[in-house]
N, C-alpha and C positions, 0 to 999 in steps of 0.2 A: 682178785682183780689183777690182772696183767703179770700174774705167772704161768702162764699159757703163753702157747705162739702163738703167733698174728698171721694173717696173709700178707703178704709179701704185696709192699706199691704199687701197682699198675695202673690200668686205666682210670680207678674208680680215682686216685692220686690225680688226676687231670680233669675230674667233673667237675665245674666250676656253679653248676646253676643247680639248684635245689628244684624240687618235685611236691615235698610236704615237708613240711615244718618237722615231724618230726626226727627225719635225717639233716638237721641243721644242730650245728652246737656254736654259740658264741661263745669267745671267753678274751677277757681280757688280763692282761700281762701288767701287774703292776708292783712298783721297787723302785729301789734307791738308784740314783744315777748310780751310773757302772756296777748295776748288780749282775748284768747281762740278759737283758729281756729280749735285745734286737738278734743278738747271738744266738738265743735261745729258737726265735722264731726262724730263724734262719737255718738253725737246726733241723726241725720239727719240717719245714720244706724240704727238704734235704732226705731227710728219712721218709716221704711220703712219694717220692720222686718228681716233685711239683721243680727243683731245680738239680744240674748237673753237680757230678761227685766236685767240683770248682765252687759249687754254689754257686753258680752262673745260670740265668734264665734265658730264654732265647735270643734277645739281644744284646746281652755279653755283661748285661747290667745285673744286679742282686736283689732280692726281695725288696730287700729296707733304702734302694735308690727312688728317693722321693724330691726334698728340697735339699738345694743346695746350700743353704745357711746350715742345715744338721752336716754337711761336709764337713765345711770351714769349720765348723767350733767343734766338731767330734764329737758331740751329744745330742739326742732325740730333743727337738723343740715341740713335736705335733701329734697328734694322734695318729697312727695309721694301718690300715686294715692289710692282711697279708691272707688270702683264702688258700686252704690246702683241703685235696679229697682223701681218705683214708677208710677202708673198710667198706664204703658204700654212704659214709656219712660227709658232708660239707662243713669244714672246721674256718668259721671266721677266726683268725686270731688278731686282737686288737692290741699294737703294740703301744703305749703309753710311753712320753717320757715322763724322767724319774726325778727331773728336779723341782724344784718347790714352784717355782717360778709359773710354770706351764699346769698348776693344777685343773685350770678349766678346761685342757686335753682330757684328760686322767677324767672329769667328770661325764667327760662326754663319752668315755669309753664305758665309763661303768654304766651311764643310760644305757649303750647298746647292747650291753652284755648280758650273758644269763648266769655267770659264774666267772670267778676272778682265777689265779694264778699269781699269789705271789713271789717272787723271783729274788731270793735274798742267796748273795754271794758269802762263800765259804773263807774267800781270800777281805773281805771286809770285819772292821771291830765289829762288836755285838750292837754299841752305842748307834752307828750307823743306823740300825736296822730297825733300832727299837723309834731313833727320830721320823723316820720317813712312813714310817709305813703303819705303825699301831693306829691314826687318827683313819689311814685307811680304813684299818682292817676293820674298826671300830662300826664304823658309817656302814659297810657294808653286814655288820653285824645287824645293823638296827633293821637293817631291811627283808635279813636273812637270806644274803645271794650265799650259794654253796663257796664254799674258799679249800684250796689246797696252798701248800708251799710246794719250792722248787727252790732246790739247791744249788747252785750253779759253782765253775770255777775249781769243781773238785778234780778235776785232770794240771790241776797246781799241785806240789810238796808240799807235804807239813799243814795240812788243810786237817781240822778237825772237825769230821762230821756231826760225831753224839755228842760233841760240845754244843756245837750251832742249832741239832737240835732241840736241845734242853733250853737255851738259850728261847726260841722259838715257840716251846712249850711256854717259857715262864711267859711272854711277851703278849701272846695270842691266847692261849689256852688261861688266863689267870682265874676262868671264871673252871675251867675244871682240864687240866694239863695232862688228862688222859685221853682229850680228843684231841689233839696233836701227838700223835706219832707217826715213827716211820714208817710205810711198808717193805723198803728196801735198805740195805745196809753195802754202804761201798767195795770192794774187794780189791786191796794192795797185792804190790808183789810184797814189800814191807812194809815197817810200819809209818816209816815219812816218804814212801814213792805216790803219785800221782796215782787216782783209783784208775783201775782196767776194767773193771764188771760190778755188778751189783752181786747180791745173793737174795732170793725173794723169801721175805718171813713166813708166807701162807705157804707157798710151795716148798720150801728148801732146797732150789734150787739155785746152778750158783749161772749169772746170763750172762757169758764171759763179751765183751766189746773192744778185746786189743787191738784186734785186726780189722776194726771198720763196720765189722757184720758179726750182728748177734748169734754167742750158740750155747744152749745150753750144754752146762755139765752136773752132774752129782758131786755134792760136797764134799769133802775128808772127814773125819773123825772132827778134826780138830777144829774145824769150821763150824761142824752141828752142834759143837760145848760152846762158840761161838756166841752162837744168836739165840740159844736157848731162850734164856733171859729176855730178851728184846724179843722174841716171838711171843711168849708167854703175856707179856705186857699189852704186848699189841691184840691178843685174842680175845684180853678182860676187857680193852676198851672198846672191840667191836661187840661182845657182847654185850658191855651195859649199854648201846645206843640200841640192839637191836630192840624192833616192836614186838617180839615174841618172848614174853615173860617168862616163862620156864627153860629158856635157855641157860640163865646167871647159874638157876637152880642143880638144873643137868650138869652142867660144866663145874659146880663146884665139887656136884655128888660122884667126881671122876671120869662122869663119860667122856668121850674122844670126837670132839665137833667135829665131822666132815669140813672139809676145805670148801665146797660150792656153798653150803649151807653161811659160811661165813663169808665167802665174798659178796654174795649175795645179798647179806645185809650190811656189809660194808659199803656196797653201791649205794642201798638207800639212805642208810645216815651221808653219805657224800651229797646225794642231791637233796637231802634234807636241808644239809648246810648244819648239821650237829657233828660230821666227825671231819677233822680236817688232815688229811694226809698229809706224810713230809714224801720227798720225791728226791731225786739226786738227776743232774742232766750235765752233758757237759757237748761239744761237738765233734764230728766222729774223724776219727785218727785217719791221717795220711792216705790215701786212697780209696777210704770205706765212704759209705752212704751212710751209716747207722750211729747216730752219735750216742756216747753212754745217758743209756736211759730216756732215749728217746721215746723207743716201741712202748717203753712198761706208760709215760706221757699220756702217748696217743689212746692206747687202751680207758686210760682214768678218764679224759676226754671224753671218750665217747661213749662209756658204759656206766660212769660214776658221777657227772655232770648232768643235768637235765636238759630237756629239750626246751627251747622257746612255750609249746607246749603248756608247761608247768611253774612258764614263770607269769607272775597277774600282771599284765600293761598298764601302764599310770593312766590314770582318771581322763575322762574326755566332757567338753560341755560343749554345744555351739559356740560361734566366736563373738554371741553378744552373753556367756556365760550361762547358758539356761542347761540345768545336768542332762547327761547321755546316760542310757543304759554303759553299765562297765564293757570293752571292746574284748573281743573272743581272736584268739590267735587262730583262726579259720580263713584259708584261702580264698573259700567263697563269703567271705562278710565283704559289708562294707571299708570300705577303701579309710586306713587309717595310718599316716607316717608319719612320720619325725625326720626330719635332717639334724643328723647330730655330728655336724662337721662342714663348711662350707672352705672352700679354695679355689686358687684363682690359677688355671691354665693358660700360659701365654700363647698356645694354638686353638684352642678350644673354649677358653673365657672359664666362666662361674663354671664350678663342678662341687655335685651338693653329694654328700655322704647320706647315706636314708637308710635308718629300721623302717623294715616296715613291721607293727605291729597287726593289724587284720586287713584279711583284702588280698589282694594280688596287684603290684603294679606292671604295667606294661607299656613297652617303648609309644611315642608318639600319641598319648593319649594328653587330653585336656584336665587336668587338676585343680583341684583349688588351694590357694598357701594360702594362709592364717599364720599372723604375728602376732606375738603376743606385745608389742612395743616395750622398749627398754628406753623411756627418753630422756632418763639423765644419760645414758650412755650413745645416744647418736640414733638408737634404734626407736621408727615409729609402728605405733598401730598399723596392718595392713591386710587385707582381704581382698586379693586378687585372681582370678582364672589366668591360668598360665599352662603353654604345652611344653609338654618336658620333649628332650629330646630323645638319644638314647638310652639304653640302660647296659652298664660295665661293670665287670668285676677288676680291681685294679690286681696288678701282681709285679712290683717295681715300677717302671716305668713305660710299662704296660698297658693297656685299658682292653680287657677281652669283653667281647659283645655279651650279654646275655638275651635269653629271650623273655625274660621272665622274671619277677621278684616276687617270691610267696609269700605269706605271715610268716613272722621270725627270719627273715633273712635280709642281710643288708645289698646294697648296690648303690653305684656312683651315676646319678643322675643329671646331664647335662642339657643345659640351654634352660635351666630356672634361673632369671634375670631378677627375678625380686626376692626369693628367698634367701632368708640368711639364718644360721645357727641358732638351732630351737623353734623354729617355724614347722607349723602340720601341714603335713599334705594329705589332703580328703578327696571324696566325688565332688564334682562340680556341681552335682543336685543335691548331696546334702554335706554343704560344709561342718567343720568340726575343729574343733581348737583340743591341745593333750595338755594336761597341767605340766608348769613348767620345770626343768630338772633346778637344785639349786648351785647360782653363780657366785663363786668367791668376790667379795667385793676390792676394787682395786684401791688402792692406798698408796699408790708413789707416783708422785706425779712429775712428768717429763713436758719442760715447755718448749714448743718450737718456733721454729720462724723460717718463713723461705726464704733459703739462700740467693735467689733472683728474682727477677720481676718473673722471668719464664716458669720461673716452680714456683709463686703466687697462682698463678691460672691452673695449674695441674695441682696445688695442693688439696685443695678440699674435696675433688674427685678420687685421688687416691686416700684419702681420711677417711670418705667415705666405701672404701672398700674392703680398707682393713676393719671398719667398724663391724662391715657384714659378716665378715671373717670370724671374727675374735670376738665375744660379748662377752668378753672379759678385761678387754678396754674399753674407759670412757674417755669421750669427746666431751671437751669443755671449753666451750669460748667464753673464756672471764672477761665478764665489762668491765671490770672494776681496775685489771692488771693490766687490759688490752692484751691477753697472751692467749693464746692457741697452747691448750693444755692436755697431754693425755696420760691419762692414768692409766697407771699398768700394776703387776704383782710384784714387781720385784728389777732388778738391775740387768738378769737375763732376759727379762722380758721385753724391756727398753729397747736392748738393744738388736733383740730377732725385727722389734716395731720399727728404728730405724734403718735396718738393712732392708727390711720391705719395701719401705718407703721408696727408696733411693734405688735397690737391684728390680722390683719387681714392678713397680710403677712410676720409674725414672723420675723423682722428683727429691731433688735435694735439699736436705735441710739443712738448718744446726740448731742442736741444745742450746737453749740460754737458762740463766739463772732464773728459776722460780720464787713468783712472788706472791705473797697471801696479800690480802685487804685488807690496810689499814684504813684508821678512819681517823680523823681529828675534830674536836672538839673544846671549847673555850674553859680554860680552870677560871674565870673569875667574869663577872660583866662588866660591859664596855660600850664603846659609843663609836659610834663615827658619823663623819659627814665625805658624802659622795659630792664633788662640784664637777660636772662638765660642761665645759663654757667651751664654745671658739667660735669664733666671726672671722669669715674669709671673705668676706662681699655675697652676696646676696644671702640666702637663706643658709643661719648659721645653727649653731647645737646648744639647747640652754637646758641644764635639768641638774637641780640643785633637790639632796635629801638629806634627811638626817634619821639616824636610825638607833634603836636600843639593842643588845644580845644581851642574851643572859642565859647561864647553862640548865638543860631540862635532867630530868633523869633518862640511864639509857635505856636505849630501843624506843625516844619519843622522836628521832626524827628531825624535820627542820620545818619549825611552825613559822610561819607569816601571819604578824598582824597589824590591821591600819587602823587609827590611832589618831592619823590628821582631823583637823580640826580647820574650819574657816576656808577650806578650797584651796589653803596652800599648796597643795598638788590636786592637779585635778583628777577629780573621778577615775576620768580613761586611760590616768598614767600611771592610776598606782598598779592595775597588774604588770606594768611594764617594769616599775622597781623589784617586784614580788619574782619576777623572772629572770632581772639582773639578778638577784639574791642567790634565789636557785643556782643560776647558771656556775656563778661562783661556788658558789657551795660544793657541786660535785668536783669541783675544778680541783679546789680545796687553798689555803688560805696562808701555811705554813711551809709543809713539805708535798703539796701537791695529790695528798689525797682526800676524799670526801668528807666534808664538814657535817657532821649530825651531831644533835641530843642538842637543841639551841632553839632557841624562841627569837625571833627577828622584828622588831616593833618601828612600825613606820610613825614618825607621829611629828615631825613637820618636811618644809622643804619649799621651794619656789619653784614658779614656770614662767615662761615670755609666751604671748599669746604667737607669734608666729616663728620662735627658732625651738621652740620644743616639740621633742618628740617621741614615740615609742622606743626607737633607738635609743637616745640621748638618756632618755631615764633607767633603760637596761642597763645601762654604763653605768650609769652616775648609783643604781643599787649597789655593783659592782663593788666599784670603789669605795660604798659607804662600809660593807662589808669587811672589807681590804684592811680598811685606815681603824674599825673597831680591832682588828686580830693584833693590829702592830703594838697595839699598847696593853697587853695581857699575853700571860701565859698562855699559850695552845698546846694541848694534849693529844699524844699518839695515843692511839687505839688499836690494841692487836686484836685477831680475833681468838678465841679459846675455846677448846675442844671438848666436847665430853667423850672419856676413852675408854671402853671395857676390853682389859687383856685377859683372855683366859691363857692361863699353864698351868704345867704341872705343879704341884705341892710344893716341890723340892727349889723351882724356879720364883717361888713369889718371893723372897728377899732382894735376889737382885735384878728382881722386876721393880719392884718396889723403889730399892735406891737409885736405877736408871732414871724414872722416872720423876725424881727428886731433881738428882739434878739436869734436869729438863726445865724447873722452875715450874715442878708439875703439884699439885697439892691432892692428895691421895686422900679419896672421902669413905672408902669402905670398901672393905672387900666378903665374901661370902660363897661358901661349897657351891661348886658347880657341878657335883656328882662325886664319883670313886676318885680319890685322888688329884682332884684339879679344884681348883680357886678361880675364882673370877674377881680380880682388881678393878674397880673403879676409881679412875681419878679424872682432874681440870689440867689441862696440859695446853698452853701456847703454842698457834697452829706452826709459828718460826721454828718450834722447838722439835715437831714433830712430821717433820717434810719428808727424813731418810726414817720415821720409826719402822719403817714395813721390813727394812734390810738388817735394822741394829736390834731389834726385837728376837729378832733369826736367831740371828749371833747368841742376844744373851742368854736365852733358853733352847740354845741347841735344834733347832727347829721344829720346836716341837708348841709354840705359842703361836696362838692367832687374837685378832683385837679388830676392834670398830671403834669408828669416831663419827662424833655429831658435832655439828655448832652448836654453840651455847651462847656465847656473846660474844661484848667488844668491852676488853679491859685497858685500863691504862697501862701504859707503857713504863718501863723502869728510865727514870729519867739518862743515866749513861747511853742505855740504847737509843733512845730516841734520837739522843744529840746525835751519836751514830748516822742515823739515817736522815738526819736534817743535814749535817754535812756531805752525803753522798746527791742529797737531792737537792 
C-alpha cells in the first residue's frame, strides 16, 4: 500500500458529488489541540489540487475558513467537513477540534465517519497524546471503526519519529503493539535536520518530497541496513493479521512473501480495523503542491479504509419506537439521514450537515425530520414534513451545488427550519427515527442575564438557536435561582456560547455568579401569631391566626394542618391562611430561600364578620409564619450531589483528596475495567460548580464524572452566617 505511484490530481480532484457509495471514503481527523489536523487537511487539498500551490481556493479564502470565533482564538471550535476527489474516489475529510471542551464536534464526526485518522504531533510530549486521544481511540475500538495514526510536524528539528512510534504503540496497541506500526520511515539529510522523504518498508523505496513534488529513488547500501529491522517487523505484523493461515507458516519456513500478496492483506486488516498504520505527513515545501507523505495518505485512504458500504448504520425504529428492518447502504432504499451538525448562516439561515445512510437525497424534495427530544436540554419531541432546500458540498467558504446525495455520502442541506443535531430525515410516507449517537453530559454551568431590556426580547430566540446548534448545551431556567442557566463542557466552551450569542445573534449578555438551591428549614418548634388589623373608614382588614411548626424529616415538604376548633376561623379562610403559609414558604423566612421539611398547624385565631377577608388572612398566615422563624434557629440547606468520577489507576489518590476537600465524603470506589477506577462520593453542589474544569487539571485530562442530586443537607453553620449576611 502506497509504494506505488499514483495518478497525478486532475479532474477526478474536482468531483465533488459521488455516483455509488462505494467510491465515497469518510474519515475523520482526530488529536490533540495543535496536533495539526486542519494543516493536515489542508495538505491533503493541496495534493489532490482541490486548492492552489497558496492553499488558496477560488475566492482567495482556505479550506478550513469557516467561523470566525476559530480566527480570533486560533483553534478549531466545530466540526467541519473539507471534500477532496483523488483517484476517481470522493474523500469527506471531517476535521474535528482537538480540545476537550468541543467533544460533542469530535462525536458527531465520528457518527459521520467510517474510519478515523489520528493526528498526533512529533514536536508534542508523549503525555499530550496519551490524555487526549486514548479515551478516543478506546470508544472507537469498542465499535471497531478501522483507525491509522498520522504523524505530523516532522519537517520540525530534533523530532523523533521511532520514538513517538513506540510511544503510540505502547498507547494504542496495548492489547497487542504489533498492530501499530509504521509503513514508512522518515528520511534526513542528518540526524536532527527536518525529514525531506520517507522510505517505504514494503517497497524499499526511498519517495524523496524536498522539492514539493514526489520522486522516487533507490536506496544506498546504508539505507537498506537501515530499515531492515523495521521492515521485518512490519512483515510479521501483517502476517499475523492476514486471513490466510499458512502464511506465518511459509514465512517462517524462509519463503520470500511477494510485496502484492502483503499489501493486500495489509488493506484488509486496515478495513478490518485490526492492523493500525503509523504514517508521517507534514505540508509541502515552498512551491510544491505535494506535501511529505501526502500521496502514500491518500493511497491508505482510499485502498485500506472501507467503503460506507462496509460499515453497519445505527439501528432505525419508527418515531413512536416500533423496530425497523436494519437500513442497507443502497441508493435505491428507503430514504434514511441523520444531520450530524446543524449551523446558522447569516445569508442563508439554518444549514444542516446530513449522512445520509440509505436512499438518495435530492434537492427540493419534501422530507420528514424526526426528533428525538432532549428536554432537559431545550430540545422537544418533534415530527415534522419539511422541504429542504438545496444540496452543497462546502469547501471554505464556499457552498458548491450538488445534484445529488447517495448512501454513505454527506451534504449541507439548506432551508430545514426545525431540524436540529441528531434529528432523521426519512420519506414523507414512511417516517423513521436512527438511535441516537451518545452526548457528553454537560457539567459547568454559565448563568446569564440580559444586558438590556432590548436583549431581554432577542434573548430566548437566540437561546433558542444555539440550543438547535449545540445538544451539547443545556437550557435551564432555575425557579428556584430565577437565573437563566446554561450548561456547557468546559471554560472553552462558555465562552465560543457567549461570542455566539453576542457576534452571531446580536444579543448581549453578562455572566453573573451562579447559584444552587438552597432551602431552609426550622432546627427546633415554634409558634406564632399572624395579626392583621387596619381600619381606614369603611370596610377595613381583620384576620387574626395562631399557628404551630415543627420540623419533619427531609424531602417531607410543607404540610398544612387545621386544627381549629369552635369557628375561630372560618371554614372559607382557612385555605386562605394555608396559602398565606405557602406563599411564605417559597418566599422563605430567613435568608430568603424556600422553607421545607415543616408541619404548619392551624389551630386557633379570630375573624370580624365584615372586615375579613381572603386577603387579610393570606397576610396574617404570612406573618404567623414570619414571627414563628424569628424565635428559633433556621437552618440552610445545600443541596448534595451524588458524584461518580472515573480515572485512571494512577489518578484516584488525588481524586480522592480533591474531593475531600470539597467537603466531599467518599463512599466507595471499584474497577471500572483495565486500569481505571470508578470513585463514588457525596459532594456539596457549592463545592462542585467549577469540578468539570478542576477535575481536567487534576488527572490530566484524562477523568470524566456524573452527578445526581441526592438531597438537601444542612449547612455548616460559618457558611451559612455567610450567606445570611449577603442576603
Amino acid at each position: 500500500m502506497g509504494d506505488k505511484a499514483n495518478t497525478a490530481p486532475g479532474a477526478a480532484g474536482r468531483a465533488l458529488t459521488a455516483d455509488r457509495p462505494a467510491s465515497v471514503r469518510n474519515v475523520v481527523l482526530v488529536g490533540h489541540s495543535g496536533s495539526g489536523k486542519t494543516t493536515l487537511v489542508e495538505a491533503l487539498a493541496q495534493a489532490t489540487g482541490a486548492v492552489n500551490r497558496a492553499g488558496r481556493v477560488e475566492d482567495g479564502g482556505t479550506v478550513s475558513d469557516y467561523d470566525e470565533i476559530e480566527h480570533r482564538q486560533q483553534r478549531s471550535v466545530q466540526l467541519s467537513l473539507v471534500p477532496v476527489g483523488w483517484d476517481g474516489f470522493k474523500i469527506n475529510l471531517l476535521d474535528t477540534p482537538g480540545y476537550a471542551d468541543f467533544v460533542g464536534e469530535l462525536r458527531a464526526g465520528l457518527r459521520a465517519a467510517d474510519a478515523a485518522l489520528f493526528v498526533v504531533s512529533a514536536a508534542q510530549e508523549a503525555d499530550a497524546v496519551a490524555a487526549s486521544t486514548r479515551m478516543v481511540w478506546e470508544e472507537c475500538a469498542a465499535v471497531g471503526m478501522p483507525r491509522a495514526i498520522v504523524v505530523t510536524h516532522l519537517d520540525t528539528a530534533r523530532t523523533d519519529f521511532t520514538e513517538l512510534t513506540a510511544v503510540c504503540a505502547g498507547l494504542f496497541g496495548h492489547d497487542d503493539p504489533d498492530a501499530v506500526l509504521p509503513l514508512y520511515l522518515p528520511v534526513r539529510a542528518d540526524g536532527h535536520a527536518p525529514a525531506t522523504g520517507l522510505v517505504g518498508l514494503l517497497s524499499e523505496r526511498i519517495l524523496d518530497y524536498s522539492t514539493g513534488v514526489r520522486r522516487e529513488e533507490e536506496p544506498d547500501e546504508d539505507q537498506r541496513e537501515l530499515i531492515a529491522e523495521a521492515r521485518a517487523r512490519l512483515i510479521e505484523g501483517i502476517i499475523a493479521e492476514s486471513e490466510d493461515e499458512t502464511l506465518m507458516d511459509r514465512y517462517l519456513g524462509g519463503e520470500e512473501i511477494d510485496v502484492k500478496t502483503l499489501v493486500d492483506d495489509l488493506e484488509k486488516a486496515v478495513a478490518r480495523g485490526s492492523f493500525h498504520p503509523v504514517l508521517a505527513a507534514a505540508p509541502a515545501a515552498d512551491g510544491g503542491t505535494q506535501g511529505l507523505g501526502t500521496l502514500e495518505l491518500l493511497e491508505l485512504i482510499t485502498r485500506g479504509f472501507p467503503s460506507p458500504l462496509e460499515h453497519e448504520p445505527p439501528a432505525v425504529t419508527t418515531p413512536d419506537g416500533q423496530p425497523r428492518p436494519p437500513a442497507t447502504c443502497d441508493p435505491e432504499g428507503p430514504l434514511v439521514a441523520e444531520v450530524v451538525k446543524t449551523a446558522a448562516d447569516p445569508y442563508v439561515g439554518r444549514i444542516s450537515l446530513v449522512r445520509v445512510f440509505s436512499g438518495t437525497l435530492r434537492p427540493d424534495e419534501t422530507v420528514h425530520v424526526s426528533g428525538h427530544g432532549l428536554a432537559d436540554r431545550g430540545h422537544e419531541d418533534h415530527d415534522v414534513d419539511e422541504r429542504i432546500g438545496g444540496l452543497t458540498s462546502p469547501f471554505g467558504k464556499q457552498q458548491r451545488p450538488m445534484a445529488h446525495c447517495v448512501a454513505g455520502d454527506l451534504a449541507c442541506v439548506a432551508r430545514l427550519g426545525r431540524a436540529e443535531t441528531g434529528d432523521t430525515i426519512s420519506s414523507k410516507g414512511d417516517p423513521l427515527l436512527i438511535e441516537p449517537w451518545s452526548m457528553p453530559e454537560p457539567l459547568l454551568p454559565l448563568a446569564v442575564e440580559a444586558h438590556s431590556k432590548a436583549d431581554e426580547d432577542r434573548l430566548s430566540q437566540g437561546l433558542a438557536r444555539l440550543v438547535a446548534e449545540d445538544p451539547t448545551m443545556r437550557l435551564e431556567q432555575n425557579q428556584d435561582t430565577r437565573q437563566v442557566v446554561l450548561w456547557c463542557l468546559g471554560e472553552a466552551h462558555q465562552d465560543v456560547v457567549l461570542e455566539r450569542l453576542r457576534g452571531r445573534y446580536g444579543v448581549q449578555v453578562d455572566a453573573v455568579p451562579y447559584k444552587v438551591s438552597l432551602r431552609e428549614t426550622f432546627g427546633s418548634a415554634s409558634a406564632g401569631r399572624g395579626r392583621h388589623v387596619k381600619q381606614s373608614g369603611g370596610h377595613g382588614q381583620f384576620a387574626i391566626c395562631e399557628i404551630d411548626v415543627e420540623p419533619l424529616p427531609a424531602g417531607s415538604g410543607v404540610e398544612f394542618v387545621d386544627k381549629v376548633v369552635g369557628g375561630a376561623v372560618p371554614r372559607q379562610f382557612v385555605p386562605s391562611v394555608e396559602k398565606g403559609v405557602r406563599a411564605q414558604a417559597a418566599r422563605g423566612v430567613a435568608a430568603g430561600h424556600p422553607l421545607v421539611d415543616v408541619r404548619v398547624t392551624l389551630r386557633d385565631g379570630k375573624a370580624h364578620s365584615v372586615d375579613s377577608s381572603d386577603a387579610a388572612f393570606q397576610t396574617a398566615g404570612a406573618l404567623a409564619l414570619r414571627e414563628a422563624a424569628a424565635g428559633v434557629p433556621v437552618h440552610l440547606l445545600e443541596p448534595v450531589a451524588e458524584v461518580q468520577v472515573l480515572v485512571p489507576d494512577e489518578y484516584v489518590g488525588p481524586v480522592m483528596s480533591d474531593l475531600s476537600g470539597r467537603r466531599g465524603r467518599v463512599v466507595g470506589t471499584e474497577q471500572a475495567g483495565p486500569g481505571r477506577t470508578l470513585v463514588r462520593a457525596e459532594v456539596p453542589e457549592m463545592e462542585i460548580s467549577r469540578y468539570a474544569i478542576d477535575l481536567r487539571s487534576v488527572s490530566h485530562g484524562t477523568g470524566r464524572f456524573d452527578r445526581a442530586y441526592a438531597r438537601h443537607e444542612p449547612m455548616p453553620p460559618h457558611l451559612a452566617d455567610r450567606i445570611r449576611e449577603q442576603a
